[in-house]
DOTI-688985 format. One record per residue (C-alpha): residue in one letter; x, z, y. Coordinates in steps of 0.5 Angstrom, whole numbers, padded with zeros to 4 digits, always signed. Layout:
% residues N
aXZY ...
***
This chain:
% residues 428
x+0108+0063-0112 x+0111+0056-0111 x+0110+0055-0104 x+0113+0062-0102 x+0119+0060-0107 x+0120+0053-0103 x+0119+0057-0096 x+0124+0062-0098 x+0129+0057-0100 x+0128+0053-0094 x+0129+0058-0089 x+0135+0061-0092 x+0138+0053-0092 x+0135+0053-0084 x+0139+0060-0083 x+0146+0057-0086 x+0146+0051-0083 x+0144+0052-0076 x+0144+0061-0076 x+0140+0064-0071 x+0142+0071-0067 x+0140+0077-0071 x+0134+0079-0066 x+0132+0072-0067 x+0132+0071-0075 x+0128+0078-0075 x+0122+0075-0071 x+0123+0069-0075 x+0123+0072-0081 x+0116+0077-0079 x+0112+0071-0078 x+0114+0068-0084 x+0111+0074-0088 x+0104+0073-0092 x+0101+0080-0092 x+0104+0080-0099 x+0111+0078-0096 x+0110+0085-0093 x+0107+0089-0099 x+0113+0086-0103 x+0118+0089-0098 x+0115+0096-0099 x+0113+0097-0092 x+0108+0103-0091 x+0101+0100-0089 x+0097+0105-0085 x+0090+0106-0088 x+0083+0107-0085 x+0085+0114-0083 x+0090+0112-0079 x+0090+0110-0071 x+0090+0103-0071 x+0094+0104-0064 x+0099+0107-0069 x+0100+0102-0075 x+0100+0096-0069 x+0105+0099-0066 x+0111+0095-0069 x+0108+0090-0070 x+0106+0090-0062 x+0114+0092-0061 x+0116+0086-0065 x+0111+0080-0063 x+0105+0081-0059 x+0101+0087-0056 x+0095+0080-0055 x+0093+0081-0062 x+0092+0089-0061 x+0087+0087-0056 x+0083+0082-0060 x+0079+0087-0063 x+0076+0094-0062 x+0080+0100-0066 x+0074+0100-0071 x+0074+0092-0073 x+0082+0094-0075 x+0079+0100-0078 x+0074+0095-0082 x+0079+0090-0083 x+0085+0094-0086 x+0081+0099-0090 x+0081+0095-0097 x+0085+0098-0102 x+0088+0093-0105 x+0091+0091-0097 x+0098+0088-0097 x+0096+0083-0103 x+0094+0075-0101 x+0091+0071-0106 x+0094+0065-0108 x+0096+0058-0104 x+0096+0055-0109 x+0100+0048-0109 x+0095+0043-0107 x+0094+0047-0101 x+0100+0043-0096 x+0099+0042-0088 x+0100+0049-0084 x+0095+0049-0079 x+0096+0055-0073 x+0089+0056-0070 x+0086+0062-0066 x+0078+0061-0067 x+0072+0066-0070 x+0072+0068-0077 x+0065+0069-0081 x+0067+0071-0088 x+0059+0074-0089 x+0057+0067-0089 x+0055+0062-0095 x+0060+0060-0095 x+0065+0063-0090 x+0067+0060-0085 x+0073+0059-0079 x+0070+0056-0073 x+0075+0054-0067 x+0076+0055-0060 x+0075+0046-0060 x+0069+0047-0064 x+0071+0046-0071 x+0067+0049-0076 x+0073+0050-0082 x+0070+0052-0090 x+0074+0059-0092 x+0076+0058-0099 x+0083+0062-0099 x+0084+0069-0095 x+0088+0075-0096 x+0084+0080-0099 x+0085+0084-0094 x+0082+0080-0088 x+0075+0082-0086 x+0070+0080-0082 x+0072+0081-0075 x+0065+0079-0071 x+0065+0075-0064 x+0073+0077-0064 x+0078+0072-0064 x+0084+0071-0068 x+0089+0067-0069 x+0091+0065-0076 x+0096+0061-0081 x+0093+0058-0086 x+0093+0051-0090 x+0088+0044-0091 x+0089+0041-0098 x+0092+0034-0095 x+0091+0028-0089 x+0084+0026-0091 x+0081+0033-0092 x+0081+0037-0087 x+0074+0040-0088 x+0077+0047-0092 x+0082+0052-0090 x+0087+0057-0094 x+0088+0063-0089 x+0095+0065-0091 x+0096+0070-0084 x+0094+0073-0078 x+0099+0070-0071 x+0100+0074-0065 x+0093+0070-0060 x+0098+0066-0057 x+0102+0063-0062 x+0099+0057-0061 x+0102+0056-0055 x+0108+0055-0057 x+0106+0049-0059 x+0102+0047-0055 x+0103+0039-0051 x+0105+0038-0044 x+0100+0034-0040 x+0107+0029-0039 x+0107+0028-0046 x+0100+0028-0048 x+0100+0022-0043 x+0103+0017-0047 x+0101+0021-0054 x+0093+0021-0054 x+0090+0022-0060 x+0084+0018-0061 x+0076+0019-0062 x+0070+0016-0065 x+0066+0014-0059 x+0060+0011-0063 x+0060+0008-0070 x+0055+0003-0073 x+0053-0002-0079 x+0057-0006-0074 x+0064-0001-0074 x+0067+0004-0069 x+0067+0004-0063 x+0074+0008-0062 x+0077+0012-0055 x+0085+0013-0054 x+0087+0007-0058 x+0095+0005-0055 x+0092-0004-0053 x+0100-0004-0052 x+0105-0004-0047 x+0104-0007-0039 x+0107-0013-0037 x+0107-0014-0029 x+0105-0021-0027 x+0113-0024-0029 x+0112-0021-0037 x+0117-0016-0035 x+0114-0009-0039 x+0112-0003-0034 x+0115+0004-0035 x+0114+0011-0031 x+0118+0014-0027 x+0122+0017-0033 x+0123+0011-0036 x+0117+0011-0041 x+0113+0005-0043 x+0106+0005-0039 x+0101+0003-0044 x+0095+0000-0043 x+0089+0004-0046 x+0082+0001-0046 x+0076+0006-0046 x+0072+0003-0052 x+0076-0002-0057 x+0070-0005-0063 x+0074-0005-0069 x+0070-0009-0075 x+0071-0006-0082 x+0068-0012-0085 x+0073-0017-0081 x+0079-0014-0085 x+0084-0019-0087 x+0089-0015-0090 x+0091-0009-0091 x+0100-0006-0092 x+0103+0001-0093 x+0109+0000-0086 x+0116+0003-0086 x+0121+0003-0079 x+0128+0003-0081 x+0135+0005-0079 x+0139-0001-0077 x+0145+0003-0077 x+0148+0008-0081 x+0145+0010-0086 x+0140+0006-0086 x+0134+0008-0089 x+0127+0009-0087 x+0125+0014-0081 x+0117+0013-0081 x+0111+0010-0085 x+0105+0008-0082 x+0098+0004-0085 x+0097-0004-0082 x+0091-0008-0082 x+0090-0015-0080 x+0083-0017-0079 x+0080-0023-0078 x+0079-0027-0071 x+0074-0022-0067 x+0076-0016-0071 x+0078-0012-0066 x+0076-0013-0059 x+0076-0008-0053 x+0071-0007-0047 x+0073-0013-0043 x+0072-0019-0050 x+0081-0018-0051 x+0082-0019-0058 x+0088-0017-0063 x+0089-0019-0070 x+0092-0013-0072 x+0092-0005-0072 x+0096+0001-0074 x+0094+0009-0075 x+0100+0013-0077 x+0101+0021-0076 x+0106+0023-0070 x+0108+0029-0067 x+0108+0031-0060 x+0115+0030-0056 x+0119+0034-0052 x+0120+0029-0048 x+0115+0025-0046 x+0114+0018-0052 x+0121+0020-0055 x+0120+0022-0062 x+0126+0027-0061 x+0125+0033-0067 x+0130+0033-0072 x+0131+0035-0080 x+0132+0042-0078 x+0126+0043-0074 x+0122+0039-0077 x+0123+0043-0082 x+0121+0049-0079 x+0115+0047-0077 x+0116+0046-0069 x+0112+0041-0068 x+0104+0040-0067 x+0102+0033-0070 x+0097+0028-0067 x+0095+0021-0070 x+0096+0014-0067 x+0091+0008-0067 x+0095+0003-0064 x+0095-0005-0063 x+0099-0007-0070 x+0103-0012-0063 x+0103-0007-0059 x+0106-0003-0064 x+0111-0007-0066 x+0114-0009-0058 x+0114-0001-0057 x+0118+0001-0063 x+0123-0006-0066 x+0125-0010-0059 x+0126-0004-0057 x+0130+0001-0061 x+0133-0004-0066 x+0130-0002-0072 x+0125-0006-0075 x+0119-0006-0079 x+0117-0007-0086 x+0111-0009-0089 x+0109-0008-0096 x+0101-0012-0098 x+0097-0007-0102 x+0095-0010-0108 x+0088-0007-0108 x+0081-0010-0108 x+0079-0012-0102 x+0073-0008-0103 x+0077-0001-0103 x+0082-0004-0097 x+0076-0003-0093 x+0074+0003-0095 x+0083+0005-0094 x+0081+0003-0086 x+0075+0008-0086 x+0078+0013-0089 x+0084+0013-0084 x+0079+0012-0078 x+0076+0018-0080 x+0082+0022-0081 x+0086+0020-0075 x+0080+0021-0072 x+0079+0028-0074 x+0080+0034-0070 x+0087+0036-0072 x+0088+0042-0066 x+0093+0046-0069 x+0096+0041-0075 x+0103+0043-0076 x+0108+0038-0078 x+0113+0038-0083 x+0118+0034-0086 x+0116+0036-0093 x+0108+0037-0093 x+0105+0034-0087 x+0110+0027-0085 x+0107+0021-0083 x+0110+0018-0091 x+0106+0024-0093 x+0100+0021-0089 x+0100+0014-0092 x+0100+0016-0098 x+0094+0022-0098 x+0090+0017-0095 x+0092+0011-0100 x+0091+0017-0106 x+0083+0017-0102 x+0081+0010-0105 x+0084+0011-0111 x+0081+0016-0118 x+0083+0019-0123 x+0090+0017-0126 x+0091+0012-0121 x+0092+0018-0116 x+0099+0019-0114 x+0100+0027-0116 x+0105+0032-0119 x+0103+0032-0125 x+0109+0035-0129 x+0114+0034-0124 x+0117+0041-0119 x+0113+0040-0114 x+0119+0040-0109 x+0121+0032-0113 x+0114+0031-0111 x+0113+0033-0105 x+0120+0028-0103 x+0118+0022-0106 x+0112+0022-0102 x+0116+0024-0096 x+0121+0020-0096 x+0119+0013-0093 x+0124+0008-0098 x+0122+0013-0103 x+0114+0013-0102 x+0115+0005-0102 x+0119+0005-0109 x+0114+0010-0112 x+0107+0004-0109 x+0111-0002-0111 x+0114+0002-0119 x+0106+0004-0119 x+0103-0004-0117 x+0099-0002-0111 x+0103-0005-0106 x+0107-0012-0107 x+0114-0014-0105 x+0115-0013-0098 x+0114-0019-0093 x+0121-0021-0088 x+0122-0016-0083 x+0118-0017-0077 x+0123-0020-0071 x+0119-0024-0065 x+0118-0030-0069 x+0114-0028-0075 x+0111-0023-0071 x+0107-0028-0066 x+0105-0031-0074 x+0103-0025-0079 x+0098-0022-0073 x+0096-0028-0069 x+0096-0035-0073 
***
């Protein structure tokens, strides 16, 4: 299976390069497992005949007596009673971003579904054969939607203790100043958006406003009108280094509209917004992850909606990159239809996405969401190439934007955005 292959690659990579203490690298390794990990390694999995307090008690011992609880011996009866337990049905390739989320399983139902404990209803189409219906009882499962822009379809892979969830689960600090954004209404008209970052604050001298721990205030509106039919232009973005070694560290989505394409309650108006995947910090605003964890799987994602300006303010003036903007060369018609489909996806109810610098990063956004608009040979895909040479040129920023410019969906990239040619790209 290419997928596990990859996960074993790179977590033996992860443990050379950063090694973990023996009790820690077994942990890591016991959760990483699929149900056909286990049945390879040859483990002894109970049948119905036995207690489900006997065969749980490892598994209790080794990560948490919560799942045992989840349901009554006899739906741990119903649910390890088939004979073809510890076999998984293959998570094939088109299957990307990883999902940890506790929720109800209804397998008896066309089709069967996973309902979360946010309200999310997800259609079943992979799961261990193993897994059976466990009624009202809880779980809390791994599995995998096929990219960005469908999250309607989810691959069971495993069942995680009850909380796992909660090592991933953001502090009310971070989600302060990270808040995902929400549609309120939608109309002929457009959508009416809640959680759109308007900007950084300014005190009445211009000076911009920072919380105690020294992260930007930013205003947030409690509704902004964005009008699809007011779009002007549509770019793929790329932040990047301004040191050593200089190369691309995100990608995002950006869109300018016509005057009044894009107004708050009060009448305030911008010319430009920018979507794009980020995950949640550790430290308040501070996108702090590194490669290595990122390549764990330690960070849940959100999405932000930003004013393309105040975009710019908070991540060019103040860090020392700067920003690339590349014009997609895609009729207006499908421009358009980009913007809706990125609305609706950063829009979507995503508890539990899990980042990876691989499968799920903000380039692999991009170039999901640019893939939603295109059809058949025009779509970006693996084709024959190995996966994980795929998988890299859609991650890598300056290789993504390689990729759009070697394919002529996007065109020559415009100067870097400094103070001057920002005030007139977006508000001239």
């Amino acid at each position: 299976m290419l997928k596990a292959n990859s996960k074993a690659v790179l977590a033996a990579l992860l443990f050379l390069l950063n090694p973990l203490s023996a009790a820690a690298a077994e942990l890591f390794n016991l959760n990483s497992l699929s149900a056909g990990g286990i049945k390879n390694l040859n483990l002894d999995i109970p049948r119905l005949s036995a207690a489900p307090e006997k065969f749980l008690a490892p598994a209790i011992a080794a990560q948490d007596a919560g799942l045992a609880d989840s349901l009554t011996p006899a739906q741990w009866d119903e649910l390890f009673a088939a004979d073809t337990a510890g076999e998984t049905k293959e998570l094939l390739s088109d299957f990307a971003s990883r999902y940890v989320i506790t929720g109800t399983l209804r397998l008896g139902s066309v089709p069967p579904t996973f309902t979360t404990k946010s309200g999310k209803v997800y259609k079943v189409v992979k799961h261990p054969k193993w897994l059976r219906n466990t009624g009202a009882a809880e779980l809390c499962v791994e599995g995998y939607i096929r990219q960005a822009d469908n999250t309607s379809e989810l691959a069971i892979d495993t069942v995680l203790p009850l909380d796992a969830m909660q090592a991933y689960a953001p502090s009310a600090a971070t989600t302060d100043v990270q808040r995902q954004p929400y549609i309120l209404s939608k109309d002929p008209r457009g959508y009416a958006l809640g959680n759109v970052n308007w900007g950084v604050r300014h005190s009445a001298d211009g000076r911009r406003l920072k919380r105690p721990d020294g992260v930007f205030q930013f205003a947030w509106p409690g509704s902004v009108l964005v009008r699809p039919e007011l779009l002007e232009a549509a770019y793929v973005g790329k932040k990047t280094m301004q040191k050593f070694p200089f190369i691309g560290t995100h990608g995002f989505l950006a869109f300018k509209f016509k005057p009044g394409g894009v107004t708050d309650g009060d009448g305030n108006s911008v010319r430009g917004l920018v979507i794009s995947l980020n995950t949640y910090s550790v430290i308040p605003g501070v996108q702090n992850q590194n490669a290595l964890d990122g390549l764990r799987g330690k960070f849940a994602v959100h999405y932000n909606i930003n004013s393309a300006e105040g975009y710019v303010e908070a991540n060019v003036f103040t860090d020392g990159n700067r920003i690339s903007l590349y014009p997609l060369t895609l009729a207006r018609e499908r421009q358009v239809q980009l913007l809706r489909n990125a609305i609706e996806q950063a829009t979507a109810d995503r508890t539990g996405e899990m980042y990876s610098v691989v499968y799920n990063s903000c380039t692999n956004a991009v170039v999901s969401f640019i893939n939603s608009v295109l059809t058949g040979k025009e779509k970006i895909k693996d084709g024959w190439l190995p996966e994980i040479v795929y998988r890299l040129r859609a991650t890598i920023p300056d290789a993504a934007t390689s990729l759009l410019l070697k394919r002529g969906l996007v065109a020559k990239p415009l100067p870097y955005l400094d103070e001057a040619n920002y005030t007139r790209l977006f508000r001239d």
